[in-house]
C-alpha positions in Angstrom: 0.0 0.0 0.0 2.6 2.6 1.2 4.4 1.6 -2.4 1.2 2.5 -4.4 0.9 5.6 -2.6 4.8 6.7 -2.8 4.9 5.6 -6.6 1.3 7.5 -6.7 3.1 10.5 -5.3 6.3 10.2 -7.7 4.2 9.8 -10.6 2.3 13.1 -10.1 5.5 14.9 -9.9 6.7 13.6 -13.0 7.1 17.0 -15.2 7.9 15.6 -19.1 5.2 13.2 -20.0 7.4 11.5 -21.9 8.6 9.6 -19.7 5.6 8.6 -18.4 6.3 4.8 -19.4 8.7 4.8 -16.4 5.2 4.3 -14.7 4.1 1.5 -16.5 3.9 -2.1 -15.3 7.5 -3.8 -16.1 7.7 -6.8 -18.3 8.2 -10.1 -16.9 11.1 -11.6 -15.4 12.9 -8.7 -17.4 15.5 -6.6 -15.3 18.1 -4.9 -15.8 21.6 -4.5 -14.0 23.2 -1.1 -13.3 26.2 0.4 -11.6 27.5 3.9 -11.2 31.0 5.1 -11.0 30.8 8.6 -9.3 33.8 10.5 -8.0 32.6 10.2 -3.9 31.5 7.7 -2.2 28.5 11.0 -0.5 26.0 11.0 -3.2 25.3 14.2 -2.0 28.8 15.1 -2.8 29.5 12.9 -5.8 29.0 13.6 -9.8 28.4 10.3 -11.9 31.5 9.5 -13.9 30.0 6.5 -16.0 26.5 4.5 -16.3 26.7 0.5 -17.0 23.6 -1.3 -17.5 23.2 -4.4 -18.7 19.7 -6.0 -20.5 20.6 -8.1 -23.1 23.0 -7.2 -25.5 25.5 -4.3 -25.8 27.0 -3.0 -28.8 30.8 -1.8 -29.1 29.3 1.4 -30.7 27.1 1.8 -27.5 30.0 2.6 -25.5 32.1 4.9 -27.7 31.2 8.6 -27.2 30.5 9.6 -23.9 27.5 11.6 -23.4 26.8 15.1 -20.9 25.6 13.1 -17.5 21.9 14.7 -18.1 21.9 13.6 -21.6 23.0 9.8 -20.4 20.5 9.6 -17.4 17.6 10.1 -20.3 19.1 7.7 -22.4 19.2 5.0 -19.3 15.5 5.9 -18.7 14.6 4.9 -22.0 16.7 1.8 -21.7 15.5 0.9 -18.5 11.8 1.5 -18.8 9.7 0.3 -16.1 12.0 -2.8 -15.6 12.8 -3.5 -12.2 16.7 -2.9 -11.4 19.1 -5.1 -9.7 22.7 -3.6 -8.5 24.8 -4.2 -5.5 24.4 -1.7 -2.8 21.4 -0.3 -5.2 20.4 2.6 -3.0 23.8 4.2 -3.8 23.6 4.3 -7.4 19.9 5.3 -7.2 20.5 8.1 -4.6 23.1 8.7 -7.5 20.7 9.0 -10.1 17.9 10.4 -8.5 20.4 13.1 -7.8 20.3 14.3 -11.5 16.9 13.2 -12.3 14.7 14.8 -9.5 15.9 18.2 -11.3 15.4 17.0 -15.2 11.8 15.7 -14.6 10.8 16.2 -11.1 10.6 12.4 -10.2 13.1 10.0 -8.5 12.9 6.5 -9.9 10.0 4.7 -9.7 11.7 1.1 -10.6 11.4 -2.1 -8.4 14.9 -2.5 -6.8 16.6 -5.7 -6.0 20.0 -5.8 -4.1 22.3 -8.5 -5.0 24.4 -7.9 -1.1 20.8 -8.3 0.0 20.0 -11.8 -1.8 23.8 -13.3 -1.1 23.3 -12.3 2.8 20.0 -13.9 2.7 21.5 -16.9 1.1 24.1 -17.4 3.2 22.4 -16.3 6.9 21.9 -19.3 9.2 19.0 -18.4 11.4 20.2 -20.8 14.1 24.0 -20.4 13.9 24.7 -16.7 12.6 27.7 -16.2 11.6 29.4 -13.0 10.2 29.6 -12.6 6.3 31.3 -11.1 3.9 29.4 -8.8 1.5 32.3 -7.1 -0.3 31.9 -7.5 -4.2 34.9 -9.7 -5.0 34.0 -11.7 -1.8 30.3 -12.3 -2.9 31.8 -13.0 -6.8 34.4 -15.7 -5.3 32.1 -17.7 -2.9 29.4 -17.7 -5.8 32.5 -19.1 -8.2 31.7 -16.7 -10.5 34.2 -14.7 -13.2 36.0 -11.1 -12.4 36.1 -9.2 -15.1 38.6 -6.7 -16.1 39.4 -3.7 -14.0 36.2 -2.3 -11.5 33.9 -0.2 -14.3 30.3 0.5 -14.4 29.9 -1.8 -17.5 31.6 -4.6 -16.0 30.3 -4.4 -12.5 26.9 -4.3 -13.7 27.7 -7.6 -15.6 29.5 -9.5 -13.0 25.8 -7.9 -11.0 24.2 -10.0 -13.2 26.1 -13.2 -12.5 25.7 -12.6 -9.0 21.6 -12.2 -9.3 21.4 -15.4 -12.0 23.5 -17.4 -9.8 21.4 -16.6 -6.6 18.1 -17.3 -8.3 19.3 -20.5 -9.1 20.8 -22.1 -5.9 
């Protein structure tokens, strides 16, 4: 209920119709995987440095020219849509983009948010024997068995994201 009401809210604020499809129901079992690089770890204090998000397929020409930040934030709307969005420690790169979007349409994002540190702590908390674990990134990417890839950018941590979230819906 309180969800309804917030996205109820959020929608109402929304100031470019345009992007009203950011309100519509998402397709199923269809995410998609995001990371930010931003130069501080305060979102309040931080500018986004590079956008990686991950649906299907990604072309080389994709990722040539950089865009403005405003200008790349409307282009990961569109490629986003209403699809729920899974990242690791989400509510930083959200803060991150909400940062920049609150001021271009009036709106933070309305998307369905699934934390992969979330999922692996769930997976891996005993209820009767708790035990402390391990949430760092390359931690969470070893114990799952899973490939590093390259040097830490938003493109690749958004896909090794992915691994993480395929991998944990399948155990």
């Amino acid at each position: 209920m309180l969800k309804t009401l917030k996205n109820w809210h959020n929608r109402r604020q929304l100031n470019a119709e345009k992007y009203a499809f950011l309100f519509d129901e998402a397709p199923d079992e269809d995410l998609i995987c995001f990371d930010c690089e931003t130069s501080h770890l305060n979102p309040k204090k931080a500018e986004i440095l590079s956008i990686g998000a991950v649906n299907h397929h990604l072309r080389h020409c994709d990722l040539e020219n950089g865009l403005q930040v405003e200008e790349a934030i409307l282009c990961f709307l569109y490629f986003i849509g209403s699809r729920p969005l899974v990242g690791y420690y989400l509510e930083f790169d959200v803060a991150m983009i909400n940062k920049y979007l609150k001021p271009l349409l009036g709106i933070s994002l309305p998307n369905e948010q699934v934390d992969v540190s979330g999922l692996y702590y769930d997976y891996k908390q005993n209820v009767f024997n708790p035990i402390p674990i391990n949430l760092r990134f390359d931690a969470i990417l070893k114990d799952l068995d899973l490939p590093v890839f390259g040097q830490h950018d938003a493109l690749n941590d958004a896909l090794m994201t992915a691994m993480m979230y395929i991998k944990l819906q399948n155990i």
